[in-house]
C-alpha positions in Angstrom: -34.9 185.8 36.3 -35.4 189.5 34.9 -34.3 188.3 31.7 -37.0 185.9 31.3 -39.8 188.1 32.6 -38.7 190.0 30.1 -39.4 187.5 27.5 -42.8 186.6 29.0 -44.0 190.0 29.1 -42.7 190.1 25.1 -44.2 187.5 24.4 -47.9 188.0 26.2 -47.7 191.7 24.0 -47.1 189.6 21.1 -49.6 187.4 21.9 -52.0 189.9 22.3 -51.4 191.9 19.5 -52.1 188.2 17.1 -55.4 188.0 18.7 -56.4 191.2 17.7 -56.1 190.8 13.7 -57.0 188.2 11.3 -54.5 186.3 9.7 -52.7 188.4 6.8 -50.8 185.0 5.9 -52.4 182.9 2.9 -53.6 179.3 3.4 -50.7 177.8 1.5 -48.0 179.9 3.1 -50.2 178.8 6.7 -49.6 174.6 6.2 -46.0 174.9 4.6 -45.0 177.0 8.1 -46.8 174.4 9.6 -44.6 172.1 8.4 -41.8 174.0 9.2 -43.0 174.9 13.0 -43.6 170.8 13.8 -40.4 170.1 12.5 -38.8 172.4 14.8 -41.1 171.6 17.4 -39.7 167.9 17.0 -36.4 168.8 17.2 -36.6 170.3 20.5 -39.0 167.3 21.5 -35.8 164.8 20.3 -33.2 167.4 21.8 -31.5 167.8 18.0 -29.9 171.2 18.5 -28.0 171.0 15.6 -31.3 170.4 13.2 -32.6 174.0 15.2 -29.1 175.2 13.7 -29.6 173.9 10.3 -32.9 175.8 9.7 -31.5 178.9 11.0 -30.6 182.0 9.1 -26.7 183.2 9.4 -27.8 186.1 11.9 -28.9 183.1 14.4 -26.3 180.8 13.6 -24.0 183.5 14.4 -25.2 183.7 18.0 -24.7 180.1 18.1 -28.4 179.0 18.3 -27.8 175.4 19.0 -26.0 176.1 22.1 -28.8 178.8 23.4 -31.0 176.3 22.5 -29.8 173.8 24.7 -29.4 176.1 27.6 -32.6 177.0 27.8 -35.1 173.9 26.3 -33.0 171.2 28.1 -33.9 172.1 31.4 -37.2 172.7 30.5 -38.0 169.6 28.9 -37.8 167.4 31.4 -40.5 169.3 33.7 -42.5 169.0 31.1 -42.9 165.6 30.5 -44.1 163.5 27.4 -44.8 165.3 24.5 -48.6 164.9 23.4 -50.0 167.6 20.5 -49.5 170.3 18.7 -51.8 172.1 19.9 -53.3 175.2 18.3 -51.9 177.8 15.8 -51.9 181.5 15.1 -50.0 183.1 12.0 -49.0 187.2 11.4 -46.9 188.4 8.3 -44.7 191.3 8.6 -42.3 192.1 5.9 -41.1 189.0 4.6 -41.6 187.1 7.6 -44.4 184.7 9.0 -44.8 184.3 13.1 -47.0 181.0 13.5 -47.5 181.3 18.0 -48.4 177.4 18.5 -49.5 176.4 21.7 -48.3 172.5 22.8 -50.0 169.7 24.9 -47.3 168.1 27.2 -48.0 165.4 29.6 -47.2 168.1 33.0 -47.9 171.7 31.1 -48.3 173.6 27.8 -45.8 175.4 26.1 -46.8 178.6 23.8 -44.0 178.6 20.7 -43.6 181.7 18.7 -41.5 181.2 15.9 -40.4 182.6 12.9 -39.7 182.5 8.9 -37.9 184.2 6.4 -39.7 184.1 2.9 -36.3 181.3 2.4 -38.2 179.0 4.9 -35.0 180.2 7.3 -35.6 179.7 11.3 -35.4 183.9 12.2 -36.7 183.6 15.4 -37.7 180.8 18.1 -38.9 181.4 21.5 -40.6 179.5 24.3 -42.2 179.9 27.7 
């Protein structure tokens, strides 16, 4: 239980500190990760661990992504319920990556993604809550 209030409170400062800048990321870059966010989005929606794998750089792939993955979005996604919109979007660039925080319409709740790029369109970061 620590271990996710951990991640909530990391992610609410992260959160935060989005809504208090205007986006540094360019239009183009903004609907290519997009692109890239639905698609991952999708392939938590149709429980395709090994597509989350695919998109990943080697630093996730060596933790073994796709089975973290599946610990902790399939017992979430049946709470949730049917998957309904994308919801809103907020993009930050730092370094070479791009963080696009999208918040998603379910049938029972909304869950706020933060995920991120590499300038390779690599998966470097995914989480959910």
């Amino acid at each position: 239980m620590k271990k996710y209030f951990k991640w909530l409170v990391i992610g609410c400062c992260f959160v935060g500190l989005l809504g208090c800048q205007k986006s540094n990321v360019s239009k183009e870059r903004q609907e290519s990760i997009k692109v890239l966010a639905n698609k991952v989005i999708d392939s938590l929606n149709a429980e395709d661990y090994a597509a989350i794998s695919d998109m990943s750089d080697a630093k996730l792939k060596e933790i073994n992504i796709e089975q973290a993955t599946k610990a902790a979005w399939g017992p979430a996604i049946g709470e949730l319920g049917a998957f309904e919109d994308y919801g809103t979007y907020s993009y930050a660039s730092k370094d070479e990556n791009v963080t696009v925080v999208v918040i998603s319409k379910y049938e029972n709740k909304k869950v706020q993604f933060t995920i991120t790029f590499n300038n390779k369109d690599e998966l470097t970061g995914l989480y959910f809550k």
